[in-house]
N, C-alpha and C positions, 0 to 999 in steps of 0.2 A: 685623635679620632681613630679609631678602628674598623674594618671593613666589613660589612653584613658578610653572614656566613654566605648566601648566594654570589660575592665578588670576591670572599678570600681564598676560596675553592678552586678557581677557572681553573690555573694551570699545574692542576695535581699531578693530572697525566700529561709531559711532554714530550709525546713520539716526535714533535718538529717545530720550530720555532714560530709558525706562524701564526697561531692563536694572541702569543704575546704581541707579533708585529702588527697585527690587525688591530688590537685594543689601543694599539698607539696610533696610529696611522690616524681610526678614528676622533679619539684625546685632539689629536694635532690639527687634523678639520677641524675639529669643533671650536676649538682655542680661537682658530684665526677666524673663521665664518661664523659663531653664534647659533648656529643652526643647529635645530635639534634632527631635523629629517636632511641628513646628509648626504651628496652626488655619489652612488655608489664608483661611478670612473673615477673623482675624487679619489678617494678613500683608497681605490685600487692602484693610481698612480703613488700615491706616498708608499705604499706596502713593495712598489715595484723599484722606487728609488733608495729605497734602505739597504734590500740588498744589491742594488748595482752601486749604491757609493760605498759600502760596507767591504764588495768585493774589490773595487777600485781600489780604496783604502790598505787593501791586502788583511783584513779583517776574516778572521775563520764562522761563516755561515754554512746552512743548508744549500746544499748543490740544487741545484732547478729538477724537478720531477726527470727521474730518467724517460729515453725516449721524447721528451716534449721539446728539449730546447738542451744545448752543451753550456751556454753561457746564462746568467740573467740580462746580460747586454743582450743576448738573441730572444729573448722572451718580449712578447704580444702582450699586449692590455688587454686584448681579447681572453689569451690564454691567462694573464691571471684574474681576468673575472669568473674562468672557470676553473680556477685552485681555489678562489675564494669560498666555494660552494661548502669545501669539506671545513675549513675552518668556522663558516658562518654556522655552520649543523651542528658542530662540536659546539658553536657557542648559543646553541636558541634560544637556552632557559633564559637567556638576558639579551639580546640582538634580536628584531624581525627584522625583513627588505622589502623593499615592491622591484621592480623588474629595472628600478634606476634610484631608489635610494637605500639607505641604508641608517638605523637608529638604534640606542638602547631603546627597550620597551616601556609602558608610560609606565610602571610602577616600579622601573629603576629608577627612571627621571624623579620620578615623586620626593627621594632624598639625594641624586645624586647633585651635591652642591658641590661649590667648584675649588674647596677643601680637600672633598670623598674621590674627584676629579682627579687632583693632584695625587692624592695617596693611594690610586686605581694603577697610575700612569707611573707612582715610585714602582708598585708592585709588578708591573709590567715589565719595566724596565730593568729591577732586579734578576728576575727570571729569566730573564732572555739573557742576561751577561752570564749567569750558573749554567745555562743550556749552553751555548757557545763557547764555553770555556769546557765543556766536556770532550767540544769537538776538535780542539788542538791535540795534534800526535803528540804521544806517548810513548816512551821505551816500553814494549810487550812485559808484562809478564803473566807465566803460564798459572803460577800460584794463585795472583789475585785475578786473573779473569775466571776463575775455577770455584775460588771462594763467592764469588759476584755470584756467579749463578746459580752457587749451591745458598746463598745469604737471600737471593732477591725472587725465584721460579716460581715458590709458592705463591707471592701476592701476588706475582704478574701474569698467574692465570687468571685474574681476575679483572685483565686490564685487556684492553683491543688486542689484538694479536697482530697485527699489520702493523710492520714496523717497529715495531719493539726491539728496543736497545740487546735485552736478553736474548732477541732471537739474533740479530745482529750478530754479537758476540758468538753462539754457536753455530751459526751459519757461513758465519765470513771470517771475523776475525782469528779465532783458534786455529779454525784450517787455514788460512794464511799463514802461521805464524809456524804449524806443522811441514806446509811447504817448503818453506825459508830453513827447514835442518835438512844439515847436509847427506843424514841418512834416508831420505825420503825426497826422491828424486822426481823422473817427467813419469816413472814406470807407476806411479800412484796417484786411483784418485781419493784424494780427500772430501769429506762429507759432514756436514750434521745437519741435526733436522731437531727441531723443539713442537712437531707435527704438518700435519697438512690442513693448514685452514685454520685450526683449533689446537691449541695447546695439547702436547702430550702429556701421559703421565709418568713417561719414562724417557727424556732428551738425551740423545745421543750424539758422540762423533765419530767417524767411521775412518777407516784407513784402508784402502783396497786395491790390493794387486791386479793390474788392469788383465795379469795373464789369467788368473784365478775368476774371478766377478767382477761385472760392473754396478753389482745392484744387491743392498744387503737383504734380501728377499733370499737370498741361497750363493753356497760357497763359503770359502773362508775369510776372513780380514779380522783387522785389531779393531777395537771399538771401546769406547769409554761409555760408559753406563750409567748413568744419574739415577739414584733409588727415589720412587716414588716422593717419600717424605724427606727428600735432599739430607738424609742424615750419612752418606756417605756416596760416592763415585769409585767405581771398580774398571780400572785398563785393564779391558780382556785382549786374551785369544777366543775368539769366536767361531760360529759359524751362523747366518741365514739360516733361518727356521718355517719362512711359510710356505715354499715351495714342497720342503722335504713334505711336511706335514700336508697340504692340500692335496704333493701326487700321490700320498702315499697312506693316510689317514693318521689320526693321531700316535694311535699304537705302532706302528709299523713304520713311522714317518721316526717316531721317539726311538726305536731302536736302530735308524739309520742313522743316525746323529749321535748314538750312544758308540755303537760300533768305529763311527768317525775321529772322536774323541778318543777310542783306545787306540787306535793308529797312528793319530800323530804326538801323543804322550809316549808310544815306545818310540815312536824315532826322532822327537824332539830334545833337547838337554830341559829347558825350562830351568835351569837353574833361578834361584831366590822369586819363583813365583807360584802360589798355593793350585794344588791340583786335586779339587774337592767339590760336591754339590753345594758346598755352604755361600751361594751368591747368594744375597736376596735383595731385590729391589721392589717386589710391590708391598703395599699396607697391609694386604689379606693373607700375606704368608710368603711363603719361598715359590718365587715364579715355574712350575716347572719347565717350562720352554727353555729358562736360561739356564737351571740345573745341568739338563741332559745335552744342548748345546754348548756350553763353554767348557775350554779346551784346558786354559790357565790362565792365573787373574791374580793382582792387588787389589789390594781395596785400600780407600784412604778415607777417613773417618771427617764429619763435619768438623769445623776447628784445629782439622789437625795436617794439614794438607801440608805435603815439604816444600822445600825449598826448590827455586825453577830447576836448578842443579842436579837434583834429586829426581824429581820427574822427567827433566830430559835422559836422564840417567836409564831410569824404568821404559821409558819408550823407546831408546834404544834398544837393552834388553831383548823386550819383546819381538820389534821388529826384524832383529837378528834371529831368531825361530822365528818368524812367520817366511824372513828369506830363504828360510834353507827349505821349508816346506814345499815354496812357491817354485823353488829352482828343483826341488828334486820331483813335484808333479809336473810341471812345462814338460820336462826330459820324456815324460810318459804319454804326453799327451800328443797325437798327432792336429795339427794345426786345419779348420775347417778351410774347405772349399771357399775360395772370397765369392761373397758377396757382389752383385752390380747394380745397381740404379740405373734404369733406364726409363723413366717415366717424369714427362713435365706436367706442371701443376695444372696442363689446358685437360691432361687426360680425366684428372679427378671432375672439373667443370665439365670438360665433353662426356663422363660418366653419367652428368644430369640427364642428357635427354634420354641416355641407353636406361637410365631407371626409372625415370617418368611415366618412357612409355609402355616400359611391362608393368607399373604400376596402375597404369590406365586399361591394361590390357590384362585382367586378372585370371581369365578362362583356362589358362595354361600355360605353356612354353610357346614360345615366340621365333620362329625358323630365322634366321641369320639374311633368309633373301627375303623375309617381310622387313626388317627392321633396312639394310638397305634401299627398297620399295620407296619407305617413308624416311629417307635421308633428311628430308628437311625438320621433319620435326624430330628425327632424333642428332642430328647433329646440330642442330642449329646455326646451318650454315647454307641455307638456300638448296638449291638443286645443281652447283657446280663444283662439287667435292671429288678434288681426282683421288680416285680409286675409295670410293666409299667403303666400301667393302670391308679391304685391310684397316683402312681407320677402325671400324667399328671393332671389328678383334682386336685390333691392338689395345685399345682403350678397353674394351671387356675383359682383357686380358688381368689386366690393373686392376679393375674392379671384384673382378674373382681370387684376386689376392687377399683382396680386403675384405673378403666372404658375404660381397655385398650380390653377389648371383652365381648361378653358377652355369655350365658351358657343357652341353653333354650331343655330340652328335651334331653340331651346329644348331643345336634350340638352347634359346635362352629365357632363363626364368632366376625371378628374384629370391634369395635364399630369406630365411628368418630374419634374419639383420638388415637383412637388404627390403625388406616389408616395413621394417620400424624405420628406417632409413628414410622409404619414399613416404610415410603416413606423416614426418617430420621436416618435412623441405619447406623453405621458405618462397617468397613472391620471388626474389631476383635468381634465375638460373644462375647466373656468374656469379653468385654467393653462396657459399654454404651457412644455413640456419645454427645458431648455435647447440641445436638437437643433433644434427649433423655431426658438427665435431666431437661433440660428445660421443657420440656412437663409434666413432673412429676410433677418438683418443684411449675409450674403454677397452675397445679391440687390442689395439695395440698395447696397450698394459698389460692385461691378462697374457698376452704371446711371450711376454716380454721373456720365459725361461721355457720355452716351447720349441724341445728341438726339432718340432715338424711345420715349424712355421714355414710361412711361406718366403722366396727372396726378399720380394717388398717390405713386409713387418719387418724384418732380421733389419735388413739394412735402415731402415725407417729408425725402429728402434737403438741402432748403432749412433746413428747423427744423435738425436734426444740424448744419449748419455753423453757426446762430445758436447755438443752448445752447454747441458748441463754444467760439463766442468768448467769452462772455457766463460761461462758469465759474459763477459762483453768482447767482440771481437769484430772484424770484418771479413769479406770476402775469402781474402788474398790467407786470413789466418784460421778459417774455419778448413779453406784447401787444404792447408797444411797438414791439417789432421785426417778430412776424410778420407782422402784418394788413397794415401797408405792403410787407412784402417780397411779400406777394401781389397789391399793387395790390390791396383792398378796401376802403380804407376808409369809401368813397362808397355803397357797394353794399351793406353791411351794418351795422346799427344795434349801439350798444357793448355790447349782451347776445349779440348772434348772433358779436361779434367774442370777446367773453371765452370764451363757449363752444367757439368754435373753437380757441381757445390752450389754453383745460382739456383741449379732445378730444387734441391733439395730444401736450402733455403724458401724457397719458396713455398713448399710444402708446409715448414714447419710453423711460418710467420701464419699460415692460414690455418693451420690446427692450432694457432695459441699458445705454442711453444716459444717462441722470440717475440720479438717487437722491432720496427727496426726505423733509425730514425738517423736521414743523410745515406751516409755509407757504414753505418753503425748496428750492429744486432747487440739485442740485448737477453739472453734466455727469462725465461719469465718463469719465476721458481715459483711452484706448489700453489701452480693454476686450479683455481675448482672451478668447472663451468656449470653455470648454475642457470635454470630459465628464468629469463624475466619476464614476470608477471605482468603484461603492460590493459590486462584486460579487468573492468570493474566487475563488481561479484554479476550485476545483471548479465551483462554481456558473455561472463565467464557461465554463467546457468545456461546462459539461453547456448552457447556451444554446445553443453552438454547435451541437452534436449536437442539440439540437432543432430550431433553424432548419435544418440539413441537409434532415432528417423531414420538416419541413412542406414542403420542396421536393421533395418524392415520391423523395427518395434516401436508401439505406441502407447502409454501410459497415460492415465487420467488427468484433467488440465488441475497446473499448483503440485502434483505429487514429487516433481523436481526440486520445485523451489521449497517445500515442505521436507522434503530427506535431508537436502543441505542443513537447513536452519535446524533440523533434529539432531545432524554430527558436530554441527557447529556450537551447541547449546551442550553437548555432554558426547563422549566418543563412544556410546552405546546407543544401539539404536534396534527395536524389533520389529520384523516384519512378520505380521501376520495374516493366513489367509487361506482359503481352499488349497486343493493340490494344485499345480499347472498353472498359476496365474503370473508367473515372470519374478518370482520374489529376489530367488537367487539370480537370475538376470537381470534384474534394476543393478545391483550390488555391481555386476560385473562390469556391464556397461558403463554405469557411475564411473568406478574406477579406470575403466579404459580412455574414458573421456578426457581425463587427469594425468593420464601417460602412463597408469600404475597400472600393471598386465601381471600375470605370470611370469612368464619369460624374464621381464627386470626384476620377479621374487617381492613386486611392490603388491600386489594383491594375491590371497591367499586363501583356498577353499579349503575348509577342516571339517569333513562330515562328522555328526556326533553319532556315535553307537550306544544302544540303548544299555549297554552293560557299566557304562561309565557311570562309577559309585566316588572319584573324590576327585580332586586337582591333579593327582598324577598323571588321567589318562590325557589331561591338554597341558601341564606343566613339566613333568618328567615324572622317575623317580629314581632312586638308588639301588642299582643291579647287588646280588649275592658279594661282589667282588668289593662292594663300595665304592665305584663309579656311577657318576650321572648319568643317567637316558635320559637326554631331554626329549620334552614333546613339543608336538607341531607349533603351539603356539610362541614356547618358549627359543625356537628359532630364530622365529618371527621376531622377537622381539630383540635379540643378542643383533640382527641386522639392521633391526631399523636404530639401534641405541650405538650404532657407529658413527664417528662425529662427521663422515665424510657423508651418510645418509640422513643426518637428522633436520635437513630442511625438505624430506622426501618426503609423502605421506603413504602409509601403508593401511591397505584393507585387508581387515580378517572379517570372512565371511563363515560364521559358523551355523552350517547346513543343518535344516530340522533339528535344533538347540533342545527344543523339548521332549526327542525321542527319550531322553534319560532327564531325571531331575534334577530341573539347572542348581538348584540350592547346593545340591550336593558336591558337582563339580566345579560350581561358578563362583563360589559365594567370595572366596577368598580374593576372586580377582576383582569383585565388585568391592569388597573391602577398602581394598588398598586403589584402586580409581576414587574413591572418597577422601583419601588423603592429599589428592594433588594441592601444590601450593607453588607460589612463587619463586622461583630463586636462580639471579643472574638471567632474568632475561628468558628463563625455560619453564615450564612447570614443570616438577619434580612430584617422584611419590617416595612410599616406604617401599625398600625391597621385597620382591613377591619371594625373591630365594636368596634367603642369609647365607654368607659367607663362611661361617661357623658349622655351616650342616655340611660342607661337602670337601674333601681331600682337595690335597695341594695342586694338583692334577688339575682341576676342575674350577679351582675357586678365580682364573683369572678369566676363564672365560663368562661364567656362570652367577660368579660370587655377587653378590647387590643386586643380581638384576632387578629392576625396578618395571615399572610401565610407563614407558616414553610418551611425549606427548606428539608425537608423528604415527601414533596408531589407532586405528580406527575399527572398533570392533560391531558387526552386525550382526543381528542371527536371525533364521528365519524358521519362523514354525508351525505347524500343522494342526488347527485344532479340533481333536474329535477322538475318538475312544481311546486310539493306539498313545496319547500321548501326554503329558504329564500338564498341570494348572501351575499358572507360576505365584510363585509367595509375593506377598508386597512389598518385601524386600527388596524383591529383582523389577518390577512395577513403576514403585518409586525414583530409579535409578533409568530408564530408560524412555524413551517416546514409542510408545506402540503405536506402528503404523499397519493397516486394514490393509485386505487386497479383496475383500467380502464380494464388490459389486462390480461382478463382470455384466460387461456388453459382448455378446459373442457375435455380434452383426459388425462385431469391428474387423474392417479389411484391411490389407498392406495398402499405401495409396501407389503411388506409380513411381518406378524411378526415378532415382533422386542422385545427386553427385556424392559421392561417398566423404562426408568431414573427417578431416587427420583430428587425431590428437593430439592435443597441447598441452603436453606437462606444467603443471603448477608448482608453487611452492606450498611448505606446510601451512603460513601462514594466512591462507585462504579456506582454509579449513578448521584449524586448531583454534579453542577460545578464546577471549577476550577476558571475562570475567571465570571469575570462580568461586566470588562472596560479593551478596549484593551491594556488600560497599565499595568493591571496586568501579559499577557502573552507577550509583548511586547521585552521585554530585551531577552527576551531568543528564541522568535522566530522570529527576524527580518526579516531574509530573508524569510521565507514563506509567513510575513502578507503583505510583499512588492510583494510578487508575485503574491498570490492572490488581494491584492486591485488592481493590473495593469491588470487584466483580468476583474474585476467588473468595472475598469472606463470605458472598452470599451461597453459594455454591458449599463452602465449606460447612456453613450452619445446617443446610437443608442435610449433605452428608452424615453429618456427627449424628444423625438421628439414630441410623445404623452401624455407628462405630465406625464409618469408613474418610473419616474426615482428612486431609494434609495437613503436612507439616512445613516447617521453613524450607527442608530440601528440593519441594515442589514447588514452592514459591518460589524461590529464587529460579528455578529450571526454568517457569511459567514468564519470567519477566524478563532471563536475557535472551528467551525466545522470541519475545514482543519484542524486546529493544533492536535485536541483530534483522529483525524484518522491517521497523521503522526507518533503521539505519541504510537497509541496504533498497529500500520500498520495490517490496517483493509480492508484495500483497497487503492486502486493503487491513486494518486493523481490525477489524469483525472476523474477517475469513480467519486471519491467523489465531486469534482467539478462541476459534470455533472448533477450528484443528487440537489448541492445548487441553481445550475440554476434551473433545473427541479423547486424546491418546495421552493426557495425563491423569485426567479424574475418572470418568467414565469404567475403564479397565476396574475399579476398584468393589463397582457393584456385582453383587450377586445374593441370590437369597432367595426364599419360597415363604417370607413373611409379608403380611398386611404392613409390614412398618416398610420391606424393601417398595413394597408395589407404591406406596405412599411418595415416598423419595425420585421413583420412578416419572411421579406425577407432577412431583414438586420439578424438577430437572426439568421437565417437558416445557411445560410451564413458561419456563426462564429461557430456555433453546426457542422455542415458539416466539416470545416477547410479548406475550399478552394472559390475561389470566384465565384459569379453567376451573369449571364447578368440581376441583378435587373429589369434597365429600361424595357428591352425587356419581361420579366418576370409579369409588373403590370398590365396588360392585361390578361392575360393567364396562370396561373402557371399550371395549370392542369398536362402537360408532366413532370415538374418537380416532385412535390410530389408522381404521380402514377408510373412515374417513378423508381425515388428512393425506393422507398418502395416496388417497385417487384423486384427490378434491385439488391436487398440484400446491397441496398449502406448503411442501416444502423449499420451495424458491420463493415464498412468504416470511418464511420464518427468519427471526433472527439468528440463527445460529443453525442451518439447514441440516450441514451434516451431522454435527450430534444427533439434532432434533430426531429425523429418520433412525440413527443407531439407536435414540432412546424408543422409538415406535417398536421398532422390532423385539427391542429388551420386552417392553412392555406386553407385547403378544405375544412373546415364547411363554409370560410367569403364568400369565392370564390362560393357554392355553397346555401348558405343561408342567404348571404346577411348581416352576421354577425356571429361574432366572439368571444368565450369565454375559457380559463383554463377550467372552468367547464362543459363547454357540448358540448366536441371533443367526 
């Protein structure tokens, strides 16, 4: 008997054995109890005794979760019914639980007989002896773990990232094995990285002179270089390329690196290694970054990789010119001023209250004897703090290192960072919010080759690259390393030095740099802090509408919940309406709401100039010389298509869109937003700018750009003389939202406590569907109720050629579905809206056949029927009627109804008829 495809699958991917030991543990309940809904403790005792008799046995398993526990003799039934979680999710498409059992699902049971049982439990069982049998040591070699990664990188971007054997091997084992030659000693740190978070497309291992750089961001070291399409790996001499290029621009950053490159090719020998631009590692051509950066390099071809003999051979080589380099700049270099740490981790917590309260306190600067005054609530420490005073400097001291205020005259006030800082604080003072450390952690990156930082950062930054190297360690051996890397030793006695290294630790364990578990730190490599979302869409709307409020603006009730569910349904969205009525301001707030500002470059105002005639003036174009000027949009979009940003969501707000005709500069973007489709998890499009059109220069930043699905494009426009009609091209493709019906008796209400903003993730935004078959199975009867309401609509349209097509229907329906889903509003209201801003927009005209359509629309928006005939003469009693007569909170479908009145009384009175200028 052979296993259905859904059981012969399980363990394709095996980052760690316990998916297999789980399917057994299970099998093994089930065998002895008969039970189909089994004791999840059960199940979790057998998966906990396999591996503690496995390890008893002297059997080679998976180590116990770093940080959780040293042994699985010290592991908790507690603690593995919370490991069980990850393997239970890895396995759902066949396993559900309830909060104490645990079962295959009923339509595995349906064949699983206890033959399929058996031959689930061989397949299990197989797997887990091929996985453990990988985990027995091995005599290294440099050859085949070289080949592995160049054999195996491509698939395994396509596999979890976490974990991964591939990153393993470049992460740990290579540089281990680097360490262990005798030419590469304590004076180097070793490195590699296969990305941050997400697969790279260029994995690396680094080799770096601690006197030179600790960071390949700038400076010199040796690095191996994996090409894109793994057809070959080049051991360079290098240099760091973002730093030059960031302080310096590209052009001017590229001849700093050029120039670098002729200096130490005259003074190096480089014998038997090539000294030429011919590197190439990405798909789209010859990288220029590594061109003008690399010093001298091998290159070893896929397939053809030497002998260990041969490569330890070359790495020697090489590191012999990189030593003479390294020894003959040290000589030149005078040694900085050390560093001191002086700040415990009570300063950053006691910085709470000193931010709070100028947070609270927004009118200005803050004198040094008011915040004393109020001791108790800025230190939170009662009213017996000896010498409040000094405390407070001291501890502000700290904080204006970390550019969270700053200190001028004894008044203190919160700087930029230090605003985002306190808008992001969480409920417990003695915790920093995970926005918190983010704001930190970014600070300090950016510093990180800042030689104006300040003490704090330098040395802050110093420890992060020690724990970095040093991976697991204690107390007594992280001392070892920092007190000299501060030049201290002499100047401070072995208690003032331990205490320094406990402070520090402690810092780093609470910016999420370590972990630490007993007497054990554990650095925690290529941490991404990410928000978690823990609020439902309602609750998450209804924020937003509050943080509007507390910014003294007020919006029409549902215009919230209706903007969402327009970005949410397609990432174009227009806002229409008189001058002055908040349009660009809904946009902005929106987004502030979401955490996406200016300042983090997440939202983005692009005014349109009436001169704009194609794509170049928002896309780029190609200067005389044959280099790319990108434009504002195409920025925007190389930022958000960065994988450390791509669960971020970005707004582009394009300012009065129709001063120039959007066809002509927009069309191409609306194009290719047409093409989005599925793949891995993201939707992709087709690139807005091919790789073929632009120099080797340009093609690695620029080449394929696509339109990522973490951006959000709005525009807002003005309709009347000065401004252009949009085609139904652009119609079709967007939700037109109104700002037509101002109340100007609207007043600010009374103060209100000011709401922070809570960053979201993309997927609170970004869609769901993209073909109504992907939402199809699961919501038949709404897409069938709503298509039966759009055919009648559509027939009465087709009179005057303005009928929809599929692309509107679908728009129409996962707009209903995500408002059903999220119950945002009443199924009338939201329908009322699709009409309003997807059909509606499409009329216009000064014929008896539009006024006809006009009447027919009414009609249907009203829900009752009208003497049409008697009506195409004269509507007048109707419309002025209605509309004094209050019949519009009558009608089925109120706000069309009213937008179709006014249609109706501009045609009747002006002889013509438009959406845009009722």
């Amino acid at each position: 008997m052979t296993l259905p495809v859904e059981l012969a699958s399980l363990f394709k991917v095996r980052q760690k054995s316990y998916k297999m030991v789980l399917i057994l543990s299970i099998i093994d309940e089930y065998n002895e109890t008969k039970l189909q809904f089994l004791p999840l403790n059960a199940v979790a005792e057998r998966f906990l005794s396999y591996y503690r008799t496995s390890t008893d046995e002297g059997e080679v398993v998976d180590s116990p979760p770093q940080g959780v526990a040293e042994s699985w003799n010290d592991f908790t039934l507690a603690q593995v019914n919370s490991l069980l979680k990850t393997p239970i999710e890895a396995l759902s498409s066949i396993l559900e639980t309830t909060s104490d059992t645990i079962t295959f699902k009923s339509d595995i049971w349906s064949y699983l007989d206890d033959e399929l049982l058996q031959e689930l439990k061989n397949y299990a069982q197989s797997e887990l002896i091929q996985y453990n049998n990988q985990l027995r040591p091995v005599s290294f070699s440099l050859q085949d773990s070289i080949n592995y990664v160049m054999s195996n990188y491509i698939e395994s971007k396509t596999q979890t990232f976490a974990s991964h054997p591939v990153g393993k091997l470049v992460r740990n084992s290579i540089p281990d094995f680097f360490k262990s030659l005798s030419f590469i000693g304590g004076d180097y740190k070793v490195q590699g990285s296969i990305g941050q978070g997400n697969w790279a497309n260029i994995p690396w291992i680094a080799i770096l002179d601690k006197r030179l750089t600790n960071t390949t961001q700038h400076g010199e070291y040796v690095v191996y270089l994996f090409a894109e399409d793994m057809s070959a790996v080049y051991l360079t001499l290098n240099q760091g390329v973002t730093v030059p290029l960031r302080d310096h621009g590209k052009r001017e950053g590229y001849r700093y690196l050029e120039q670098k490159v002729q200096e130490m090719r005259q003074l190096l020998p480089l014998n038997d290694l090539q000294r030429d631009e011919n590197i190439q590692l990405t798909s789209t051509g010859i990288g220029r970054d590594y061109q003008v950066s690399t010093v001298a390099y091998i290159r070893y071809d896929r397939n053809h990789i030497p002998s260990d003999g041969q490569l330890i051979s070359d790495l020697n080589n090489v590191m012999d010119n990189y030593k003479v380099y390294a020894d003959h700049t040290a000589q030149q270099v005078q040694h900085p001023t050390p560093v001191v740490f002086k700040y415990t981790m009570a300063h950053l917590y006691l910085g709470q209250g000193i931010i709070c309260y100028l947070g609270a306190h927004r009118a200005g600067n803050v004198s040094i004897e008011e915040l004393v005054s109020n001791q108790g609530s800025v230190l939170f420490s009662g009213d017996d703090v000896k010498n409040p005073k000094e405390r407070i400097q001291h501890v502000g001291r700290a904080l204006q290192e970390l550019d969270l205020l700053t200190i001028e005259a004894g008044e203190y006030s919160l700087t930029i960072r230090g605003k985002d800082y306190y808008q992001v604080k969480g409920e417990s003072i003695w915790q920093l919010s995970q926005e918190q450390v983010r704001i930190v952690r970014q600070f300090l990156f950016d510093s990180i080759d800042n030689e104006y930082a300040t003490n704090l950062v330098k040395v802050m930054n110093l420890a992060i690259s020690l724990v970095e190297e040093l991976v697991t360690f204690n107390l007594n051996r992280f001392n070892d390393v920092f007190i000299p890397a501060m030049n201290m030793e002499e100047e401070w006695g072995s208690v003032t030095q331990e205490n320094r290294s406990r402070f520090m630790l402690n810092w780093l364990e609470e910016l999420g740099y370590v972990s630490k578990s007993r007497d054990q730190y554990s650095y925690i490599a290529e941490v991404e802090v990410e928000p978690v979302d823990t609020l439902t869409v309602v609750e998450r709307v209804n924020h937003i509408k509050s943080y509007i409020e507390s910014r003294g603006f007020h919006f029409p009730d549902d215009l919230i919940e209706n903007f969402y569910l327009s970005l949410k349904t397609k990432p174009f969205v227009i806002l229409a309406g008189v001058s002055g009525t908040g349009k660009t301001k809904l946009v902005k707030l929106f987004a502030e709401a979401l955490g996406a500002t200016s300042l983090n470059h997440q939202f983005n105002l692009i005014p349109v100039r009436p001169d704009w005639s194609d794509p170049s003036d928002l896309l780029g174009y190609k200067d005389l010389t044959g280099a790319f000027r990108p434009g504002r949009l195409s920025e925007v979009l190389v930022e958000a298509s960065k994988e450390s940003n791509r669960n971020k969501p970005y707004f582009v707000c394009l300012d009065e869109m129709n001063l120039a005709r959007v066809e002509h500069y927009f069309s191409d973007l609306l194009s290719v937003i047409e093409t989005q489709e599925w793949r891995n998890e993201r939707i992709v499009t087709v690139p807005l700018i091919h790789s073929d059109s632009l120099n080797t220069e340009d093609q690695p930043i620029y080449g394929g750009l696509a339109f990522p699905d973490n951006v959000y494009l709005i525009g807002t426009v003005n309709m009347d003389e000065t401004t252009h009609p949009f085609s139904k091209k652009v119609l079709d493709r967007a939700n037109t939202i109104e700002f037509n019906y101002i109340n100007l008796e609207q007043f600010p209400g009374g103060l209100t406590n000011e709401t922070a903003t809570v960053r979201t993730t993309n997927p609170f935004l970004r869609s769901e569907y993209l073909q109504l078959i992907d939402a199809y199975d699961r919501n038949q009867e709404l897409v069938q109720k709503v298509t039966a309401k759009l055919v009648k609509v559509n027939d009465i349209l087709e009179q005057i050629h303005s009928h929809v097509g599929f692309r509107i229907r679908d728009a129409v329906c996962f707009y209903m579905i995500y408002n059903e889903q999220f119950e945002l509003m009443s199924e009338e209201k939201a329908f009322d809206l699709q009409l309003l801003q997807k059909l509606l927009p499409r009329v216009q005209g000064s014929s008896s056949s539009v006024k006809r359509v006009l009447l027919q629309l009414l009609q249907e928006a009203i829900g009752k029927s009208l003497p049409i005939n008697d009506l195409m003469d004269d509507a007048s009693e109707l419309y002025s009627k209605w509309k004094s007569s209050g019949q519009e909170a009558e009608a089925k479908y109120p706000l069309s109804a009213r937008k179709l009145a006014f249609m109706l009384r501009r045609l009747e009175e002006d002889g013509f008829t438009s959406y845009w200028l009722s």
